[in-house]
C-alpha positions as CSV (number, residue, x, y, z in Angstrom):
1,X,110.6,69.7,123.9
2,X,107.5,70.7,126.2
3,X,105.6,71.5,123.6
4,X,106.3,68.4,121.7
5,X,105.3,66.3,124.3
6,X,102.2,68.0,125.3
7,X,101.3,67.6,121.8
8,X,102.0,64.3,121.4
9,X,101.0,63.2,124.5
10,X,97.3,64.8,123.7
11,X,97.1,62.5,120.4
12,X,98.2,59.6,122.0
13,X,95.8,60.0,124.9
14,X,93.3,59.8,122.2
15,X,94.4,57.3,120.4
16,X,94.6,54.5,123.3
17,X,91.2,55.8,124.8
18,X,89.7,54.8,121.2
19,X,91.2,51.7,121.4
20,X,90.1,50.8,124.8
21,X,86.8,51.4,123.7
22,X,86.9,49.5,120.2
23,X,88.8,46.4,122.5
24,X,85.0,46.2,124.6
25,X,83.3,44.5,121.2
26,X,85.4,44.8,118.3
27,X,88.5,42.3,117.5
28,X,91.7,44.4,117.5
29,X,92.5,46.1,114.1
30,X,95.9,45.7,112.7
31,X,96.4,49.4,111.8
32,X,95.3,52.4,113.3
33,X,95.0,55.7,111.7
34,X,94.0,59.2,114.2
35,X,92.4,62.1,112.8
36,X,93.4,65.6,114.2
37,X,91.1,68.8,114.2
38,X,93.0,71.1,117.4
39,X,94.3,74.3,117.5
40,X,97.6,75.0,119.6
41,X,98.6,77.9,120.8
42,X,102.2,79.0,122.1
43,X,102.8,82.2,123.8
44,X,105.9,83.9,122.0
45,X,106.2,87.1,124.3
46,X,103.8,88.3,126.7
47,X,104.5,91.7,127.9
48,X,102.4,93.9,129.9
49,X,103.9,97.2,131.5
50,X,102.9,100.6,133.0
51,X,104.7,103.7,132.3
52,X,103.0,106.1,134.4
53,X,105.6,106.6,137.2
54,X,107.5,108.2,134.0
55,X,104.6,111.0,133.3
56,X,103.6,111.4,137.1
57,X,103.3,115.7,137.6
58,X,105.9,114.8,140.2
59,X,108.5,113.8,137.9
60,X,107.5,116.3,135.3
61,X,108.1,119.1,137.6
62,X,111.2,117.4,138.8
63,X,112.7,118.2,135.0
64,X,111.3,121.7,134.6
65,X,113.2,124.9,134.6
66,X,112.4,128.6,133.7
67,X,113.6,131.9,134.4
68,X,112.5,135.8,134.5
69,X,109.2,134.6,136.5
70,X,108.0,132.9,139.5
71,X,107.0,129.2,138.7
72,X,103.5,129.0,140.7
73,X,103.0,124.7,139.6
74,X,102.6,122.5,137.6
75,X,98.9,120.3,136.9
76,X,97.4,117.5,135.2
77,X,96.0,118.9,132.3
78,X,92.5,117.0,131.3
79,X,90.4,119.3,129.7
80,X,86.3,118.7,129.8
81,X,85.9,117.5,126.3
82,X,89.0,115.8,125.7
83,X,89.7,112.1,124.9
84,X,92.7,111.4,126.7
85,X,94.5,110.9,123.3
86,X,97.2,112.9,124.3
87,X,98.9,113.4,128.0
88,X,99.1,116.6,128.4
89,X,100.4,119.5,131.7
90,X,99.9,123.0,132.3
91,X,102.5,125.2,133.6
92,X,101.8,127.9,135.6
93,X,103.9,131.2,135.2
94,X,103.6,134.4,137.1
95,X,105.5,136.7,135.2
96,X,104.7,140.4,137.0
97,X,102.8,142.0,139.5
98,X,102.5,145.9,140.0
99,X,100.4,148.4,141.6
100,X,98.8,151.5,139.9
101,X,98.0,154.0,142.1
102,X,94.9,155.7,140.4
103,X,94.7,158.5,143.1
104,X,97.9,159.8,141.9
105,X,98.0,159.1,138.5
106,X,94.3,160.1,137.7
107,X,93.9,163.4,139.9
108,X,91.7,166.3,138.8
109,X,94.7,168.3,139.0
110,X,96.6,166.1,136.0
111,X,93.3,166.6,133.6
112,X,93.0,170.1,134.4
113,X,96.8,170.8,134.1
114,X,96.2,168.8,130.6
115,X,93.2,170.3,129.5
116,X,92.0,166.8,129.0
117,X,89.0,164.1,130.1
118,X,91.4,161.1,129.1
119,X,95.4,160.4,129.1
120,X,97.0,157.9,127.6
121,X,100.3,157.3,129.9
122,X,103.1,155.1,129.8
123,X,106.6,153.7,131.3
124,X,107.9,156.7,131.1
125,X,104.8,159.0,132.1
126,X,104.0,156.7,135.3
127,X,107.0,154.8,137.1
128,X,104.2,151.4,138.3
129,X,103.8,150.4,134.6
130,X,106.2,147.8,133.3
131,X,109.3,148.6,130.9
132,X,109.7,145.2,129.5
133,X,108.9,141.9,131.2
134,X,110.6,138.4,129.8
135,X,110.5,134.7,131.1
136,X,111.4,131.8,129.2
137,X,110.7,127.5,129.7
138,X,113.6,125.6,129.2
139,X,112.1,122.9,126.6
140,X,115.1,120.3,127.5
141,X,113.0,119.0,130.2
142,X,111.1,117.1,127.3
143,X,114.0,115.0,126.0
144,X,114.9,114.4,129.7
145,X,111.2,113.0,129.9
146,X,111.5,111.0,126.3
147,X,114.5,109.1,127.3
148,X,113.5,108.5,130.2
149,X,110.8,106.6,128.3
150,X,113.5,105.7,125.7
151,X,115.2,103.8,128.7
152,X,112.5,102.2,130.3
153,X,111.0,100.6,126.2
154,X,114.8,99.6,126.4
155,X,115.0,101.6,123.4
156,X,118.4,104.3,124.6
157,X,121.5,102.1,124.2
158,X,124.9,103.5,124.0
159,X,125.0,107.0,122.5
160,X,121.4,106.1,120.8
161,X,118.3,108.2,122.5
162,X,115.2,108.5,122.0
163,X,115.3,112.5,122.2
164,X,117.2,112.3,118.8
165,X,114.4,111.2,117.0
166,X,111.6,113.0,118.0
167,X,110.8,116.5,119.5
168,X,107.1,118.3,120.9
169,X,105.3,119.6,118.1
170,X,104.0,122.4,119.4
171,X,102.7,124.2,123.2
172,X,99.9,126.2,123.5
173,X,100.2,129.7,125.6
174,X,98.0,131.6,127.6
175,X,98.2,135.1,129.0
176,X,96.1,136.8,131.1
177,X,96.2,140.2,132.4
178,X,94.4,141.7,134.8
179,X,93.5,144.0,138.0
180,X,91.9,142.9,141.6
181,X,89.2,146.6,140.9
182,X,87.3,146.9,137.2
183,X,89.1,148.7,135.1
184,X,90.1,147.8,131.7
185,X,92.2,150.5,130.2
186,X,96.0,148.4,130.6
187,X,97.1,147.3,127.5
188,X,100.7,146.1,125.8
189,X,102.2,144.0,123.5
190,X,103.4,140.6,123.9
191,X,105.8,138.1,121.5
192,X,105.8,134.1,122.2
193,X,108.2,132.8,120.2
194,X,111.6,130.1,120.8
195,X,115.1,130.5,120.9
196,X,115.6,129.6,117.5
197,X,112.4,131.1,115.7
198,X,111.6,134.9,114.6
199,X,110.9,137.2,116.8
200,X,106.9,137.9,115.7
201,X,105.1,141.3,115.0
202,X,103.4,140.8,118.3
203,X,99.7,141.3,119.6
204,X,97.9,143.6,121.5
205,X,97.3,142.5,125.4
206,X,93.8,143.9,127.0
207,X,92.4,143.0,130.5
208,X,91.1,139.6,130.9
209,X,90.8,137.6,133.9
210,X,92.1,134.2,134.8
211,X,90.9,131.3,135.0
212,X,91.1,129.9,138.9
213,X,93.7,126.6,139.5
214,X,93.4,124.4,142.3
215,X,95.4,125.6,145.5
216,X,97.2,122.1,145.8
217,X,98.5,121.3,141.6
218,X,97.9,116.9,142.6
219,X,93.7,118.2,141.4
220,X,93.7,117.4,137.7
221,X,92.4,120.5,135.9
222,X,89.6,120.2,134.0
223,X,88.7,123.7,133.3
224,X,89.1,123.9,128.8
225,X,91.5,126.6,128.6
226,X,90.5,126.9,125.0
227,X,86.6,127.7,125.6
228,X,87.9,130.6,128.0
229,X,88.9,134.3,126.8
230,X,92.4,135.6,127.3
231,X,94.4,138.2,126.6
232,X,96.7,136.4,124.6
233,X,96.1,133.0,123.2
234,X,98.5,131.6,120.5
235,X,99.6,127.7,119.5
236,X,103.6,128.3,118.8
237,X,105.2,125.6,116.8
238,X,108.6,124.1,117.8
239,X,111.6,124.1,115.6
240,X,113.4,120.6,116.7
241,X,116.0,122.4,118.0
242,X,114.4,124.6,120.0
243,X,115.8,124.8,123.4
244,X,113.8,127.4,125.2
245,X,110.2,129.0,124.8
246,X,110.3,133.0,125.0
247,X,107.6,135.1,126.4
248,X,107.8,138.6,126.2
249,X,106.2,141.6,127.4
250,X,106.2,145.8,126.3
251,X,104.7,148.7,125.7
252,X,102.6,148.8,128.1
253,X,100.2,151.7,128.5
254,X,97.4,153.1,130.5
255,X,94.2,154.9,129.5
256,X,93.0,156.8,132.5
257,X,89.8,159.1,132.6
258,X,88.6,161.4,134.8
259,X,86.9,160.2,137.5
260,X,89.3,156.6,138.0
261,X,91.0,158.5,140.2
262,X,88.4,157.3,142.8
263,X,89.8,153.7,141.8
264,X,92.5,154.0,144.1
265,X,95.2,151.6,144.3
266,X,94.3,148.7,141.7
267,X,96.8,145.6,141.5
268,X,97.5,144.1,138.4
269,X,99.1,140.4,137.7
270,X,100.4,138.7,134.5
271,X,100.4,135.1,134.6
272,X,101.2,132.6,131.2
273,X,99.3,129.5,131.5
274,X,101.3,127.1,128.8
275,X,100.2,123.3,127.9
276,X,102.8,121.1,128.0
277,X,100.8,118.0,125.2
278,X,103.3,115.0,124.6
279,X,102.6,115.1,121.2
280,X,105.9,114.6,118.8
281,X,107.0,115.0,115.3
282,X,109.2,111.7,114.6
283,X,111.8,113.7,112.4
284,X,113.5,110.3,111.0
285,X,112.2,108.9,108.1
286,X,112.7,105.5,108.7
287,X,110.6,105.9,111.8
288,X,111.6,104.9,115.5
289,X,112.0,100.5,115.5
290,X,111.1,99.4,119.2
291,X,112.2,95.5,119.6
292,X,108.9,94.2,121.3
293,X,110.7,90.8,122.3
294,X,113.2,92.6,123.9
295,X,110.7,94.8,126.3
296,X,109.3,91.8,126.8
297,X,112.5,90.1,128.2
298,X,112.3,87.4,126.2
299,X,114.9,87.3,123.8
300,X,118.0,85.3,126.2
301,X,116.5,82.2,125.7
302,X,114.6,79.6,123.1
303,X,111.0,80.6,122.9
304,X,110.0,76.8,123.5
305,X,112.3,76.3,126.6
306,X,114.1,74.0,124.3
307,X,117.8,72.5,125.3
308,X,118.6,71.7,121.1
309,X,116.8,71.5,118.0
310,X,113.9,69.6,117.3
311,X,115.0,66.6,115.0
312,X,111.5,66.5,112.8
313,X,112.6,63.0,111.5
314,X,111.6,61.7,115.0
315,X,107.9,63.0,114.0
316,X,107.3,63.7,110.4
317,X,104.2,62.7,110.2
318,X,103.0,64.7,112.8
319,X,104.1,68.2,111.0
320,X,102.4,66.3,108.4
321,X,98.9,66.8,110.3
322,X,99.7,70.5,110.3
323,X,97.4,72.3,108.5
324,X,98.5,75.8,109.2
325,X,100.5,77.8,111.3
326,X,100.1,81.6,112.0
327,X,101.7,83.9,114.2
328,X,99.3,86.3,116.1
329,X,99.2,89.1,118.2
330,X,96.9,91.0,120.5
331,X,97.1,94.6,122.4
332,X,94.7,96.4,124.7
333,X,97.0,99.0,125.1
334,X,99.8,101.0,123.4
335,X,102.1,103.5,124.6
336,X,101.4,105.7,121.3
337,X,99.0,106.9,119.2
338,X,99.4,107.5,115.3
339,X,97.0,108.8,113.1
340,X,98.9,106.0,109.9
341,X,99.0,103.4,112.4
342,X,102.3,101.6,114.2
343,X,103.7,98.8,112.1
344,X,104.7,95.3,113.6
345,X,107.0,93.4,111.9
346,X,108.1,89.6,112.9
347,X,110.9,87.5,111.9
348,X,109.8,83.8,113.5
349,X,112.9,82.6,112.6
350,X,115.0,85.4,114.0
351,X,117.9,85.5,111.0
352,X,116.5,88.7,110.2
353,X,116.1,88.1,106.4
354,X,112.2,86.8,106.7
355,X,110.2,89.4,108.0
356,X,106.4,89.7,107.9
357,X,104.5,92.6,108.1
358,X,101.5,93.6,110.8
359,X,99.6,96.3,111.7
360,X,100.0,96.8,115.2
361,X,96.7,98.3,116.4
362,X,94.5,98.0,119.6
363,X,93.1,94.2,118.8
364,X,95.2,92.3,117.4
365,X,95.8,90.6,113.7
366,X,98.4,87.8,112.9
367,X,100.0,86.4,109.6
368,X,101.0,82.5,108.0
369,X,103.9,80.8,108.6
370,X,104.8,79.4,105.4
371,X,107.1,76.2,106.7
372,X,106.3,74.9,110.0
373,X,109.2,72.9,109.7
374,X,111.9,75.6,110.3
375,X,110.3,76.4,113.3
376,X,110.9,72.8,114.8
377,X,114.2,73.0,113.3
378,X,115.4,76.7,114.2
379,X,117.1,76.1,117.9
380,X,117.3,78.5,119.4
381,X,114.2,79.8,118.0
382,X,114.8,83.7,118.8
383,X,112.1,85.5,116.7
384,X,112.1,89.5,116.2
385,X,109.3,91.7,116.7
386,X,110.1,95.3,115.7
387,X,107.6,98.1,116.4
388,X,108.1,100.9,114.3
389,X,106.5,104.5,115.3
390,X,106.7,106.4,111.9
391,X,107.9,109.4,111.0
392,X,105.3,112.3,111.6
393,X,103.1,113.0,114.3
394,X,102.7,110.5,117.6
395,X,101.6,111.1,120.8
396,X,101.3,109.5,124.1
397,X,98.3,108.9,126.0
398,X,97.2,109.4,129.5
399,X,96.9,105.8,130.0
400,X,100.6,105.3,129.0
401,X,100.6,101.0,129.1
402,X,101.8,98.8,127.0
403,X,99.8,95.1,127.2
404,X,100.5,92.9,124.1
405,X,100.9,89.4,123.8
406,X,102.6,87.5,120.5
407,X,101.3,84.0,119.8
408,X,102.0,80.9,118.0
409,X,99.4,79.0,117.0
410,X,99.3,75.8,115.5
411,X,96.1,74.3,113.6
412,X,96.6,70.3,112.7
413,X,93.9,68.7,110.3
414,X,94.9,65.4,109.0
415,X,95.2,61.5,109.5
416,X,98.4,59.9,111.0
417,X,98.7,56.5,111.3
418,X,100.1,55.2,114.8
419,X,100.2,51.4,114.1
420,X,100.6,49.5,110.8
421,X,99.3,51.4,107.3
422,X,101.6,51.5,104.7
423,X,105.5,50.8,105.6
């Protein structure tokens, strides 16, 4: 009803300001006839909401298990170069330390017993080196994180999560070996692989050093792990199942010469740098339908503040003036990114049978309504606004916010006649 009287208050404000005027030097007509060129707009659901609590390194961290190493922390991850497309965090592992004394190991004594210049050794030729080293990351923290989301995009109801739907694509891994003195004949293999994937053929490991973190892990990172050598740099892909990454570590040997005896002790660390990206593979093919009214907290009540229906009788010739009606929507911000776009579909009426199709994109875009009538008529006037993340790949961004803001506008251009005319 506010909107009806703001509306017809505005034209009748007009029409008895005209008449004022034409009363100054003109006899009184005995009909009178307005003409309406105005554009109303109606806010449907405004919604504007910041999810970043959810992604804060503190929470993260909070959700994060592993075993078989020593979690060192846990950083923002914002590499030089990148676009902030995609939140990302690194973990960082240290999965063994050991000391090689070189003294021992490398005497003249050993060479001339051997007859040699160089020895290769191993676990079993020199006690310091490694047998086998594993560690693992339990990946469940991620579906603790996305319904966490799920709850707060009031998507999780009932026995319906958002973890069952989609799962991390995929988590880049580091490895770095190597010594506090130069020397560069340690070597191994290593396997990264999940709990429910194939054990690989595994790759050779060779000295590298690592690339220095912040002391305190609230400094954001921004040192491009990818433009930096390694020992071991692989992209392992996630089965959506997978409940635990694997890292492991073996035959590890040591090619001494004569003269690294003078070496002395060396110490040697193995640390995993792995990038936790909240990037996701939507595994339903229908896609993932987020009700926008409902985030919004705006679907308990008529969308005009309305008590009952509009009776249009009371003003036909006013919907009469309508020239169009369209229902628009603009974001600045979404909580995901997809490379074929994130749907919007509305339903002014609400029944569920009459939905229009959007693309919901960072702007905006809107669509007709083809009878303005049912929306007078419609109490209470409910509409649904479904966003649909399709199936495939999604990510969230750094900036995880969600500002969107569904309209109804109303554009009138016509003549209505308030006194006399045609009976």
């Amino acid at each position: 009803m506010k909107h009806k009287r703001q509306f017809l208050n505005i034209l009748i404000f007009s029409v008895m300001a005209g008449m004022i005027l034409l009363s100054c030097s003109f006899e009184i007509p005995t009909s009178i006839s307005a003409k309406t060129n105005a554009r109303y707009k109606f806010s449907i659901g405004e919604f504007d909401k910041d999810f970043g609590d959810k992604f804060d390194v503190t929470n993260i961290d909070g959700n994060l298990n592993s075993s078989g190493a020593a979690k060192t922390a846990l950083y923002d991850y914002f590499p030089a170069g990148d676009n902030g497309s995609v939140n990302k965090y690194l973990l960082s592992m240290k999965l063994n330390s050991f000391t090689i004394d070189f003294a021992a190991c490398a005497a003249e004594t050993i060479f001339t017993a051997a007859g040699e210049d160089e020895l290769d050794l191993n676990h079993s030729t020199l006690d310091a080196l490694p047998d086998t080293i594993d560690a693992s990351v339990d990946l469940d923290m991620f579906s603790t994180i996305i319904d966490e989301l799920g709850t707060a995009i009031k998507y999780n109801e009932g026995s319906t999560k958002l973890s069952d739907s989609m799962h991390v694509k995929q988590i880049p891994v580091y490895i770095y070996l190597s010594g506090n003195k130069n020397f560069s004949g340690l070597g191994g293999k290593i396997y990264a692989y999940t709990d429910k994937g194939t054990k690989p053929a595994g790759e050779d490991l060779s000295i590298t050093a690592r690339p220095e973190l912040p002391a305190e892990n609230t400094e954001i990172v921004r040192t491009n792990l990818d433009l930096k050598p390694a020992s071991y740099k692989e992209s392992i892909v996630l089965e959506s199942d997978a409940t635990k990454l694997k890292v492991e570590l073996e035959n590890f040997n040591c090619h001494v010469k004569k003269g690294d005896s003078a070496l002395g002790e060396v110490e040697f660390e193995i640390y995993a740098y792995i990038v936790l990206p909240f990037m996701f593979e939507v595994s339903n093919p229908n896609g993932i339908d987020i009700d926008v009214i409902k985030l919004a907290e705006k679907n308990d009540s008529d969308i005009m503040d309305r008590t009952k229906a509009t009776d249009t009788a009371d003003f036909d010739k006013y919907i009469d003036a309508i020239d169009s009606a369209s229902v628009e929507y603009t974001s600045s911000k979404l909580p995901f990114n997809s490379a074929s776009g994130i749907p919007l579909k509305i339903d002014l009426d609400g029944t569920g049978t009459k939905f229009e199709n959007a693309e919901l994109a960072m702007g905006g875009d809107c669509y007709e309504i083809q009878n303005v009538r049912d929306v007078f008529e419609t109490y209470p006037l409910k509409p649904n606004a479904v966003m649909n993340i399709p199936s495939g790949t999604v990510s969230i961004p750094r900036d995880v916010k969600f500002v969107t803001n569904i309209r109804l506008n109303i554009f009138t251009n016509g003549e209505i006649e308030i006194m006399g005319g045609k009976k």
